[in-house]
C-alpha positions as CSV (number, residue, x, y, z in Angstrom):
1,X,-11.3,-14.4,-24.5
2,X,-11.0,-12.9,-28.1
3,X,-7.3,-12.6,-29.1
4,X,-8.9,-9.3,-31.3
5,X,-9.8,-7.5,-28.0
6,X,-6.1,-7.3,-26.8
7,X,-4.7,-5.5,-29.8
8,X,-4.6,-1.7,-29.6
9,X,-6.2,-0.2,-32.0
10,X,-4.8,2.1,-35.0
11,X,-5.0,5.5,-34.6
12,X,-5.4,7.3,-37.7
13,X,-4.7,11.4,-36.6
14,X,-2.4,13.5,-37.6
15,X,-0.4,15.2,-34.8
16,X,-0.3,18.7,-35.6
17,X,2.0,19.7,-32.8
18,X,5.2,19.8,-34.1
19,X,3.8,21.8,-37.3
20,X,1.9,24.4,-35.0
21,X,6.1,24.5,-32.7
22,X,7.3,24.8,-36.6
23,X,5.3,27.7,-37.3
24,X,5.2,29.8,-34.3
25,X,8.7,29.4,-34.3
26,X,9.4,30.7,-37.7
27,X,6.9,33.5,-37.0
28,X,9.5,34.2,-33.9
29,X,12.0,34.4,-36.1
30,X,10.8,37.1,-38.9
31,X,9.4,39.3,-36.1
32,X,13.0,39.4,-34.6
33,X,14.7,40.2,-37.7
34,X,12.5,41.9,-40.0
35,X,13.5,45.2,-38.8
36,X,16.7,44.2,-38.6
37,X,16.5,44.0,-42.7
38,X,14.8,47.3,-42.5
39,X,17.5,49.0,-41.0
40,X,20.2,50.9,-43.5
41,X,23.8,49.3,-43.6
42,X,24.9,52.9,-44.5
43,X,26.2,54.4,-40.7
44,X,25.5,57.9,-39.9
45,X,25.0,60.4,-36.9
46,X,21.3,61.7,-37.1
47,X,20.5,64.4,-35.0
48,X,18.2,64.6,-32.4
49,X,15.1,65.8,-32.4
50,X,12.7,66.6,-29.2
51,X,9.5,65.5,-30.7
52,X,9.2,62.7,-33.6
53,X,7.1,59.7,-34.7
54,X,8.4,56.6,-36.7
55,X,7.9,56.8,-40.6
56,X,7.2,53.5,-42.2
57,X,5.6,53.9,-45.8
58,X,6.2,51.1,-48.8
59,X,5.8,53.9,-51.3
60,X,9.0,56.0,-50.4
61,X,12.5,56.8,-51.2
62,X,15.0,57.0,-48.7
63,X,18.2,59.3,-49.4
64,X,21.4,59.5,-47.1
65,X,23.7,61.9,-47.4
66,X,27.2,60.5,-44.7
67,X,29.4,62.6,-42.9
68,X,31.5,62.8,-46.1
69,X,28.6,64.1,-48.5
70,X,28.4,60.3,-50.1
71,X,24.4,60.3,-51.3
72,X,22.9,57.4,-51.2
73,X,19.2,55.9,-52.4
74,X,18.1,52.8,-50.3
75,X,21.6,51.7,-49.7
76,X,23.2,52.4,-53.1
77,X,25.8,55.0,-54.0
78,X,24.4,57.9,-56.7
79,X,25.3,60.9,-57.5
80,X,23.7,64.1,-57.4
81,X,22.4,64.1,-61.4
82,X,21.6,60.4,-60.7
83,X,20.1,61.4,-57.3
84,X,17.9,63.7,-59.4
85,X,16.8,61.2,-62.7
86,X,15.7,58.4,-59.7
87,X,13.7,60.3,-57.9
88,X,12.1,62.0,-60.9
89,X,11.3,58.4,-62.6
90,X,10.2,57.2,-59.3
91,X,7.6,60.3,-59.3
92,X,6.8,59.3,-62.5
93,X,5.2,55.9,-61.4
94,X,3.7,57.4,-58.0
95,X,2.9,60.8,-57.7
96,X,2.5,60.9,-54.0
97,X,6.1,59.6,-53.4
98,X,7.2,60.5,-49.8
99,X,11.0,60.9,-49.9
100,X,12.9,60.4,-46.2
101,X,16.4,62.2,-45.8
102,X,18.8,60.7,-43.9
103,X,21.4,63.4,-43.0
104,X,24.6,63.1,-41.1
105,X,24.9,66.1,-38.2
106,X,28.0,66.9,-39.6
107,X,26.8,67.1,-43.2
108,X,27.1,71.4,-43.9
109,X,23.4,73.0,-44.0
110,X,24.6,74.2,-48.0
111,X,24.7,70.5,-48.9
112,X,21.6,69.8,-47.3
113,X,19.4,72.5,-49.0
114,X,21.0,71.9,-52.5
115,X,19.2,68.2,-52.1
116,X,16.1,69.8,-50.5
117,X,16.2,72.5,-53.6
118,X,16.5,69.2,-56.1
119,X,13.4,67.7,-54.3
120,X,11.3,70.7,-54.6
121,X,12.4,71.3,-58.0
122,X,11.2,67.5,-59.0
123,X,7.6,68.4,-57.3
124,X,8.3,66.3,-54.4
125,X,6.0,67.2,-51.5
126,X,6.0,64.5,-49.4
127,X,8.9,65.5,-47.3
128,X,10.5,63.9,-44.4
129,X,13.7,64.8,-42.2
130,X,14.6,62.0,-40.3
131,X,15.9,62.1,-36.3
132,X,16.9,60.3,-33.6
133,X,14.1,61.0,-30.3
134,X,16.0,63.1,-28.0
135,X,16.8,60.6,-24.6
């Protein structure tokens, strides 16, 4: 007998298993909490609405107005002339800007249509009134 026969040989793979477990568990992961990151830090009561389809758009603004009349543009506090100069340089580098409004229900309708007026005043005409589907 040939003492080379009873050796095992070398095998020369790579295992790709624990990089596929790696990867499909990172993928997991940023499916659960992408919209999670999406979702405003900014709480407030939308009302509801019988009919309504989610909005999702890279090319938009979204303005909340709280219970309180705070306005806010993706998550930071403005005011109304600095409500007005973002939106108008954001038009500026994308003409078909769509614009989301976040209201409160308890927001007054005056307050509401002052920002609506601002908008229309800027040339924005991609408009959006956001709700919570009706359950």
């Amino acid at each position: 007998m040939n003492r080379r026969s009873l050796r095992p040989k070398i095998v020369a793979e790579i295992n790709i298993a624990p990089l596929t477990d790696v990867a499909l568990t990172l993928l997991v992961i940023f499916m659960i909490t992408t919209p999670l990151i999406l979702q405003s830090s900014i709480k407030i009561n939308l009302p509801e609405a019988a009919s309504g389809k989610p909005f999702t758009n890279t090319r938009q603004i979204n303005i909340t107005i709280s219970d309180n009349n705070i306005i806010y543009i993706d998550d930071k506090l403005v005011t109304r002339k600095d409500l007005i100069s973002k939106v108008k340089m954001a038009r500026k580098d994308n003409p078909d800007l769509e614009v989301i409004l976040f209201s409160d229900k308890m927001v007054r309708f005056k307050n509401i249509v002052a920002i609506l007026d601002d908008l229309n005043e800027i040339g924005i005409r991609n408009l959006n009134i956001a709700a919570k589907v009706e359950q």
